[in-house]
C-alpha positions, 0 to 999 in steps of 0.5 A: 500500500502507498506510504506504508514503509517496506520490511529490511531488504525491500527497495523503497517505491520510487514514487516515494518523496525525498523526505519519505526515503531519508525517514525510512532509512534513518528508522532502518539505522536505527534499529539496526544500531539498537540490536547491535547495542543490545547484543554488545550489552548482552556480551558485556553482561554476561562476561560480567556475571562470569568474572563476577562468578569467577571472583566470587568462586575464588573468595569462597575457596581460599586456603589458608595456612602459615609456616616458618619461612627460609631463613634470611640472615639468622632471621625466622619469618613467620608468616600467614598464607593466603593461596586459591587451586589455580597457584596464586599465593599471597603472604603476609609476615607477622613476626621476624624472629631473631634468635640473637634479638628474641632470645628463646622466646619463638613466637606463637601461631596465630590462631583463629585463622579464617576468611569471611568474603565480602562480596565484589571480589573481595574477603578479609583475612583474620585472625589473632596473636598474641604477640609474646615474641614482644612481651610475654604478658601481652593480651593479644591482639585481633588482626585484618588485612583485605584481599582482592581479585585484580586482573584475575590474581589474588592481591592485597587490598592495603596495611593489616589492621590491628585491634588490642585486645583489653586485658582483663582485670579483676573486681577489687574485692569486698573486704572488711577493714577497720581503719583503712590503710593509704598507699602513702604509708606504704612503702614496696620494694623488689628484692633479687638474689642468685641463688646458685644459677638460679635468680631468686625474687621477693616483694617487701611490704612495709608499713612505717606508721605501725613498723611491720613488714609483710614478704612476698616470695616468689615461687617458681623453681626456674632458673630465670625470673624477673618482676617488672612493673612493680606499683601499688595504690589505694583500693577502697581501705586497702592497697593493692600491690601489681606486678608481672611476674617472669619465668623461663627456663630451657625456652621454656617462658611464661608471664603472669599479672599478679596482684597482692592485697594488703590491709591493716590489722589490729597489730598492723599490716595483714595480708588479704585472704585473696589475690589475682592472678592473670585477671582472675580473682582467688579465694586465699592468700597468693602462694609465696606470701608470709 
């Protein structure tokens, strides 16, 4: 019929106008243009839903480990490993250790090790340490560091993250007292001696006001020892007196917090029936008090 346009291939009318022929042609670009886009966007979205399902797939198998890496120069790199089954690996390196420099004291695994994917091809990687190869009284630390699929390889997403743990602290104790005792009449001191090869630690407690003393010795067997961070103050009518206590022996090595609780008796300084130990609160005196 005259003025209806023709079907893609047709020749248009010759007794078509000018204007009739260029709109035609232009509808034919048209949609001509519009189903290559459309297959160009179906191609686009599809290799994006692959690689997306390729990411996705190598943040939900991460394999995770840790070793002790080759020795550089006396130094032991202890390190967390983060590898996929195609072979890409990524390391990070916890702690350096030096036998020269750290002494006995290796450091420990990291343990909680584990990776919790976060969508768009990427995971953190997690897990906690507790840092003894710096200080052996250490609560740990919680650690994160991001990985992510860059041009179809494992890499990481910038610095590790670290949160300290808090240190647990005991409750002061309810204790019943006469008059209460200042840590300003109190004087504490630290005491060592060799004994044979072995050190040998005592805490001395002394009250001038009342002139008794009280003697904390310390109880461990080992050959090496050490008390820092010695200190007291006031706690509601009595003094509590905290230190870390050291021990090792044949790499063997551990610390503890320790607290003392002291008060003032009818002939003057008494022991408290109770002490803490690495956060926790006891029923009766700490061994090594007289």
């Amino acid at each position: 019929q005259r003025g209806c346009p023709k079907l893609a291939g047709e020749n248009l009318p010759r007794e078509w106008s000018r204007t009739q022929r260029q709109h035609t042609k232009a509808a034919r670009t048209r949609s001509t243009n519009a189903a290559t886009a459309e297959l160009a966007t179906a191609a686009t979205t599809t290799t994006t839903n692959k690689t997306a399902q390729i990411m996705s797939s190598m943040m939900d198998n991460l394999q995770l480990s840790q070793r002790v890496g080759p020795s550089d120069y006396g130094c032991d790199p202890y390190q967390v490993v983060v590898s996929t089954a195609n072979g890409d690996e990524l390391v990070h390196e916890y702690c350096l250790y030096s036998s020269a420099y750290g002494g006995p004291v290796r450091p420990d695994a990291v343990t909680g090790l584990r990776a919790e994917p976060t969508g768009g091809g990427r995971a953190t990687i997690k897990w906690e340490w507790s840092g003894n190869s710096f200080d052996l009284a250490s609560p740990g630390a919680y650690f994160e560091r991001d990985v992510i699929v860059e041009e179809g390889r494992l890499a990481w997403a910038g610095p590790v993250r670290k949160t300290p743990k808090t240190k647990a602290v005991a409750p002061a104790p309810k204790v019943e007292i006469g008059a209460p005792l200042r840590a300003a009449d109190v004087a504490v001191k630290s005491e060592w001696r060799m004994n044979g090869c072995d050190d040998e630690w005592e805490i001395h407690v002394s009250h001038a006001p009342t002139g008794t003393k009280l003697v904390w010795k310390g109880t461990s067997t080992a050959e090496n020892q050490d008390i820092k961070k010695l200190r007291h103050a006031d706690v509601d009518g009595v003094v509590r007196i905290d230190f870390l206590y050291y021990v090792g022996e044949n790499g063997n090595n551990s610390a503890s917090d320790r607290s003392l609780l002291v008060k003032l008796g009818a002939k003057g300084l008494e022991w408290v029936p109770k002490h803490v130990c690495s956060g926790r609160l006891y029923d009766g005196p700490c061994s090594g008090c007289e």
